[in-house]
N, C-alpha and C positions, 0 to 999 in steps of 0.2 A: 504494500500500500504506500505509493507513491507521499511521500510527510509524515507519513504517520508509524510507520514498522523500522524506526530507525534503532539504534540502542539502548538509548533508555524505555522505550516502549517494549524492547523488547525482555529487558532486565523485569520489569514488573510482570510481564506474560509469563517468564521461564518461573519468578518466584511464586506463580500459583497456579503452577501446573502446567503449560506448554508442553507438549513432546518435542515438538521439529518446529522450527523456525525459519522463516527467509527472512534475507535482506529486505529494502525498498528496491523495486529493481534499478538496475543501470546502464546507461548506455553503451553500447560496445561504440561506438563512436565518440563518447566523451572520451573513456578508460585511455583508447589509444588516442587521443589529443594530450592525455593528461592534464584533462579539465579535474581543477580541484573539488568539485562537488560531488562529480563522479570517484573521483579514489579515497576521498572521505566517507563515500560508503561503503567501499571494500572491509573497514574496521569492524570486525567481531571480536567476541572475548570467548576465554576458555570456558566461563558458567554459560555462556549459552548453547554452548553443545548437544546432542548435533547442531547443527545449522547449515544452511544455504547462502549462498550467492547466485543472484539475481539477475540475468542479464537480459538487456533486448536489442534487437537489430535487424535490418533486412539487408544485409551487404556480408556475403560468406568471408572475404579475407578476414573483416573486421570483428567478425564474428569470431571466428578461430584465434586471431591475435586475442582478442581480448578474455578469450578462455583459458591460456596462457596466464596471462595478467593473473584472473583471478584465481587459477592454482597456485601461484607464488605467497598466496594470502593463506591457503591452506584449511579453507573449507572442509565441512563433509560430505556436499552435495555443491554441483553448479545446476542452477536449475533455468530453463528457457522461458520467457515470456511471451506466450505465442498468446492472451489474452486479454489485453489491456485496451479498451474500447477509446479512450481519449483521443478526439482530432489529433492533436498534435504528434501524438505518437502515429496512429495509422496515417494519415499523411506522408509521414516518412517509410513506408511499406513496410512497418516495425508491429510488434504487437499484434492483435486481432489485424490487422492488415493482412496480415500470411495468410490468414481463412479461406482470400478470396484466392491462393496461388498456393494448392497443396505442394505440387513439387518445390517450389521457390520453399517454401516451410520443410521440407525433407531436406534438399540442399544443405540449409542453413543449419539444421538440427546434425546431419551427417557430418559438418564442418567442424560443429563444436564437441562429439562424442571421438571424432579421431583427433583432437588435439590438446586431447586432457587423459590425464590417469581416472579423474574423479569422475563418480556416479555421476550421470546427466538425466535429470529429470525434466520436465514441461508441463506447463501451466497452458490450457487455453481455454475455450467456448467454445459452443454444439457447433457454430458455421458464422457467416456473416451476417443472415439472416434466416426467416423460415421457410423459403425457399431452398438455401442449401444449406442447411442444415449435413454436416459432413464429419463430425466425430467419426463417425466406423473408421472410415477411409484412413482417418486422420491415425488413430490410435494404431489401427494395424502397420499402415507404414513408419512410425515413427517407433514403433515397437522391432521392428524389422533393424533399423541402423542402428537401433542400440540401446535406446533409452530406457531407464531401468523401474521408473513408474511416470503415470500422469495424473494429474489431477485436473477436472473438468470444472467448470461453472457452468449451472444450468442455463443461463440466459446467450443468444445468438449477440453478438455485435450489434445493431440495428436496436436491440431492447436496450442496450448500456445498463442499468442496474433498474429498471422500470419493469412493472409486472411482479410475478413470478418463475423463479426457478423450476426448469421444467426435467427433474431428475429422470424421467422412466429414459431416458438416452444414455442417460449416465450406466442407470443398470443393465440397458441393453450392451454400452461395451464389455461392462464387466461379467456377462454371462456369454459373449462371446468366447464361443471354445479354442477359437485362436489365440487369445489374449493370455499371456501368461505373467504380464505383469501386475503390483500391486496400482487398483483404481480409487483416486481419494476423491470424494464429491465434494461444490463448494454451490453456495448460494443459500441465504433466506434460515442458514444457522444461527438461529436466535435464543434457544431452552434446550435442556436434560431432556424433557419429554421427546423434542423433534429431535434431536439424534438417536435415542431409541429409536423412534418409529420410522426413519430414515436407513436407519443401521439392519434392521429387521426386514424391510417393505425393498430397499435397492441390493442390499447385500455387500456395499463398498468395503475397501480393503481400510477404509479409514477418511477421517471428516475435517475438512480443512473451512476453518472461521474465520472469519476478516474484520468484518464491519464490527461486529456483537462485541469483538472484545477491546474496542474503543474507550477507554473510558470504564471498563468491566474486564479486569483481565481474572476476576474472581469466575467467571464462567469455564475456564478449562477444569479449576479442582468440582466447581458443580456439578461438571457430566462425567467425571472420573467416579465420583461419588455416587449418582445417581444410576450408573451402571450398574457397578459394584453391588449396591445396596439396595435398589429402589426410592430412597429416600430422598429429601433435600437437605444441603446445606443451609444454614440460617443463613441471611441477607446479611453483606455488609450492613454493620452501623454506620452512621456521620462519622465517627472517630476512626471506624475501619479505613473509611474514603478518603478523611484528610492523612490519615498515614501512609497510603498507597502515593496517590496524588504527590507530597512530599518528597517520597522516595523516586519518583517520576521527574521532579521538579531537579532533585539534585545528582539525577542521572545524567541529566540536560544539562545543567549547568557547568557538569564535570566534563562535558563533552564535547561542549562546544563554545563554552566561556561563557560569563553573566548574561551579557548582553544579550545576544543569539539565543542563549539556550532560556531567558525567560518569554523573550520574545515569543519564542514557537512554541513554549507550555501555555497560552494563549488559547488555540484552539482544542485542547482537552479538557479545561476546566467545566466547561458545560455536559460535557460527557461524566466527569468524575462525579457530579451535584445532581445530573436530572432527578423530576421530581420531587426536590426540597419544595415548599413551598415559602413563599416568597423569600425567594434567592434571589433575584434580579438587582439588587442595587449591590450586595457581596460579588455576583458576578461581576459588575461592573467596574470593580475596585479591582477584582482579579486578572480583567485585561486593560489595567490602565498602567498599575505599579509597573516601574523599571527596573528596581533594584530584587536584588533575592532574598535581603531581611524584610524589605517590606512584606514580599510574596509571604514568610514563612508568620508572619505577625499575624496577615489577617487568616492565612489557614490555620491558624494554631486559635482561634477565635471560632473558628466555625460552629465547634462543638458547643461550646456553650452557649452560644445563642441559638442553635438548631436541634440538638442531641431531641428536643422534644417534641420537635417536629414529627409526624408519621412520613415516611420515606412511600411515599406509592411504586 
């Protein structure tokens, strides 16, 4: 997730349960410019283990060079982003752009699986749209050069995150008798209950979350829990959230300096609070402060002006 699956998002994910992990992804075209923001996200740490690197691009040298690149970083996975619906990226024939040019997508997948030691995995979408809707095609030849699982999103290109995720394709690759690799489904993963009945009803090798654990990274140990047991976890408290939050805050900060790193804690605060009611003028303190004592002042306040709020 392009801003948002960076380090310290991901530090608070692995601390409540995360299995596997990517990067944000990045451009084979920055890596080899040695654009700073592109090799600023090659940085992983050893508690995030496993983990991935992320890469996207429609240009095979660039592609293979930069999968070089990123085995020097020493991943446990390089993973393909053949999914990413944003103009800017499909524009560039990168991303959900491959959907409409399966060979051009083998090509590029071929390029990066012969010029790595590392496991190569891919990410993509059913097709460009419901018209061609081309997962089978998709899995089986990419299955063929090498790559060692894939992970789908139910929604075509054309829907961008609009609708619903339409799994019964997902399960169709994965009870394909050709198919011998591990299928992890993605879309519209919001509760314990829907991966059960997901896990149960498609049969995936495994559930890949995105969006849900914004702001909630307390959802991985929920459905760990809720498998295991049937049960739930009790809900964060306010005091759960601002200690998460904090710990996010000074992941950032350590990461990317004060400035940067409270700047971009900015767009998670409202994720961390949904629900409180009346939050709206504490949020608004929370995307004004510059400093990281101020940030730490007013979330260390939260709780006792809200702790008695009911959290919906």
């Amino acid at each position: 997730m392009e801003d948002v699956s960076d380090p310290p998002f991901r530090y608070v994910c692995k601390q409540y349960g995360a299995d596997l992990m990517y990067t944000e992804f990045i451009s084979s075209e920055g890596l080899i410019r040695d654009a700073i923001k592109s090799r600023k996200k090659l940085d992983i740490f050893d508690y995030e283990r496993p983990v991935g690197i992320q890469i996207f691009g429609g240009d095979e040298e660039a592609m293979a060079l930069s999968a070089k690149i990123v085995e020097a970083t020493n991943p446990d996975i390089l993973d393909i982003n053949f999914g990413c619906p944003v103009k800017k990226v499909v524009c560039k024939g990168a991303g959900a752009g491959v959907l409409k040019d399966i060979n051009l997508m083998v090509r590029l997948t071929t390029a990066v699986v012969k010029s790595t030691r590392l496991p190569v995995t891919v990410k993509t979408r059913l097709g460009w749209d419901d018209k061609s809707i081309n997962i089978m095609e998709v899995a089986e030849r990419l299955q063929d050069v090498g790559i060692k699982a894939l992970a789908i999103h139910g929604r075509t290109r054309a829907q961008m995150y609009k609708g619903s995720a339409n799994w019964s394709h997902i399960a169709a690759v994965k009870n394909n008798p050709r198919i011998k690799i591990p299928i992890f489904g993605n879309g519209d993963i919001d509760s314990p209950e829907k991966v059960l009945e997901y896990k149960n009803k498609y049969g995936v090798d495994g559930i890949m979350i995105g969006r849900a654990a914004i702001g909630y990274p307390w959802i991985f140990n929920e459905i760990k829990h809720f498998l295991k047991t049937g049960e739930h976890l009790p809900k964060p408290t306010i005091s759960n959230r601002v200690e998460v939050c904090k710990a996010h805050l000074q992941k950032s900060v350590e990461w990317k300096g004060e400035k940067l790193g409270v700047i971009e804690m900015r767009s998670h605060y409202g994720n961390y609070f949904r629900g409180i009611p009346n939050f709206k003028e504490t949020r608004t303190k929370l995307v004004s402060l510059t400093t990281y004592d101020e940030m730490n002042e007013v979330l260390d306040r939260i709780p006792e002006v809200f702790e008695s709020e009911l959290v919906k």
